[in-house]
Every structure is written in C-alpha cells, then in structure tokens.
C-alpha atoms as one frame of an Amber mdcrd trajectory, in Angstrom:
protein
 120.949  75.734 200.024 120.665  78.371 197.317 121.902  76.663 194.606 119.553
  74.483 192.768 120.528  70.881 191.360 121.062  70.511 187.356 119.506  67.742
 185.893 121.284  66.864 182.186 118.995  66.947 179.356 118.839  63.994 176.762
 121.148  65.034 173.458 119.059  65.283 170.148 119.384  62.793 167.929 122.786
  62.815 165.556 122.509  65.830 163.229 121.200  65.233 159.831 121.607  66.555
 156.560 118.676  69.263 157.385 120.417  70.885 160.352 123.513  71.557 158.361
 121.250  73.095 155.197 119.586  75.860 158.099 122.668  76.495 159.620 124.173
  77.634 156.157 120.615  79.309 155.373 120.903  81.184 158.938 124.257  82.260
 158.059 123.267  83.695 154.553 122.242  87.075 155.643 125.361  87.744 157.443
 127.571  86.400 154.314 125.369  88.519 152.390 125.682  91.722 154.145 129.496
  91.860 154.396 129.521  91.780 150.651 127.082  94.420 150.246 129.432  96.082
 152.583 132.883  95.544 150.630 130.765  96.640 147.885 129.090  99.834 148.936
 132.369 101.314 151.456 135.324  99.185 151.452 135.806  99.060 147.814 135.019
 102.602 147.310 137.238 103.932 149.791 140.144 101.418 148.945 140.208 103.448
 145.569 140.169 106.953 146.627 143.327 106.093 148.959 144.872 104.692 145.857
 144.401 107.539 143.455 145.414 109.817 146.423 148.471 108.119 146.611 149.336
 107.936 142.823 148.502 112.258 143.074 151.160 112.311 146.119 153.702 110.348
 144.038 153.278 112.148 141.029 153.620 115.852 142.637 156.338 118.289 140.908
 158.187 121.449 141.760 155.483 124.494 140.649 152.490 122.241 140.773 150.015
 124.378 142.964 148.347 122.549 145.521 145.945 123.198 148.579 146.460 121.258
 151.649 144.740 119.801 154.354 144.911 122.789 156.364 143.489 125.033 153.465
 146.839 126.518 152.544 147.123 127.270 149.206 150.552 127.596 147.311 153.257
 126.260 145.191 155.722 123.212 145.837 158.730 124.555 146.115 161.110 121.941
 147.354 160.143 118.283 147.475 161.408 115.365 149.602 161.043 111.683 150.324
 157.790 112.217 152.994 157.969 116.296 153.445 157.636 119.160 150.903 158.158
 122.879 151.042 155.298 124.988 149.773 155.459 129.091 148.868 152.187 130.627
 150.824 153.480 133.971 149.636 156.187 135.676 148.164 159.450 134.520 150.370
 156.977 132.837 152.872 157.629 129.203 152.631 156.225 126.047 154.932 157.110
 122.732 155.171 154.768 119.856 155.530 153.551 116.246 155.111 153.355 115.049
 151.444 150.505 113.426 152.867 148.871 116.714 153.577 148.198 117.773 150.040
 144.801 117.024 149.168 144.175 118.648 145.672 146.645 120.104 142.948 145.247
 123.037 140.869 145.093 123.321 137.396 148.634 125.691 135.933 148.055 129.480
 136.965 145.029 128.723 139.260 146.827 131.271 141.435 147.436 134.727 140.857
C-alpha cells in the first residue's frame, strides 16, 4: 500500500577503456592530496619524534634539562624509562625520560 514497486533499470553497456581512464582521473585529487599531506605534516612530525628520541637516549648525569612541566634542573640519577632531576639544592624529583623536552647548554643554570 505504501510501498511503491521497483522497476530494474537496463545495465550500461560493458565498460570501456574510457570509464576506467575517469575513474583513475577522479581519483587523482585524492592520491594527490595525501601526498601533499605526508609531505607537509607526516614527514615533518615523523622527524621531530626521531630527534626527540635520539636527545632522550643520549641524556647524561649533569646535563641540565627543562621538562615538560617547566622544571628546570640537573639529571641526577638516570634509569631505563625514569630519571631523577635536582630542582634545588637537596630537592630532587623523579620523572619520565620522556618528559624532558630540551637540554641546556653547560652552566645555563646558576
């Protein structure tokens, strides 16, 4: 009563050479933007994780660092995924190697 009858359309004829040329054209833009993506964000950001990683591994007792958090001090004590930093004199905190986010040139801090 409500629902209307269907009637099948006729199929196109087989697809030719031509339809498979605009489907590849129609799909350019889209090819073309993910690269100009990779290009212009993933790449980028794919390196600074890498040279933030290689400054994490190469961290030292004395090197003086400021974290995430905006501490600034000196590592102290250094582990496999935590270090120990000295905020102060006989004030020490322990945190994420991950945390560290820059390390200061010798005698930065006085």
């Amino acid at each position: 009563m409500f629902i209307s009858s269907a009637f099948a359309q006729t199929a196109p004829a087989a697809a030719s050479g031509g339809d498979m040329q605009s489907t590849l054209m129609s799909m350019l833009p889209l090819l073309l933007m993910f690269v100009v993506l990779y290009f212009v964000m993933i790449r980028p950001q794919m390196k600074k994780q890498k040279e933030h990683r290689t400054m994490i591994d190469a961290l030292a007792k004395g090197d003086e660092i400021i974290t995430a958090g905006g501490f600034l001090g000196k590592v102290s004590k250094l582990g496999d995924g935590f270090l120990s930093i000295e905020i102060a004199n006989g004030v020490e905190v322990q945190m994420q190697r991950s945390a560290v986010i820059q390390v200061l040139p010798k005698g930065s801090m006085k």
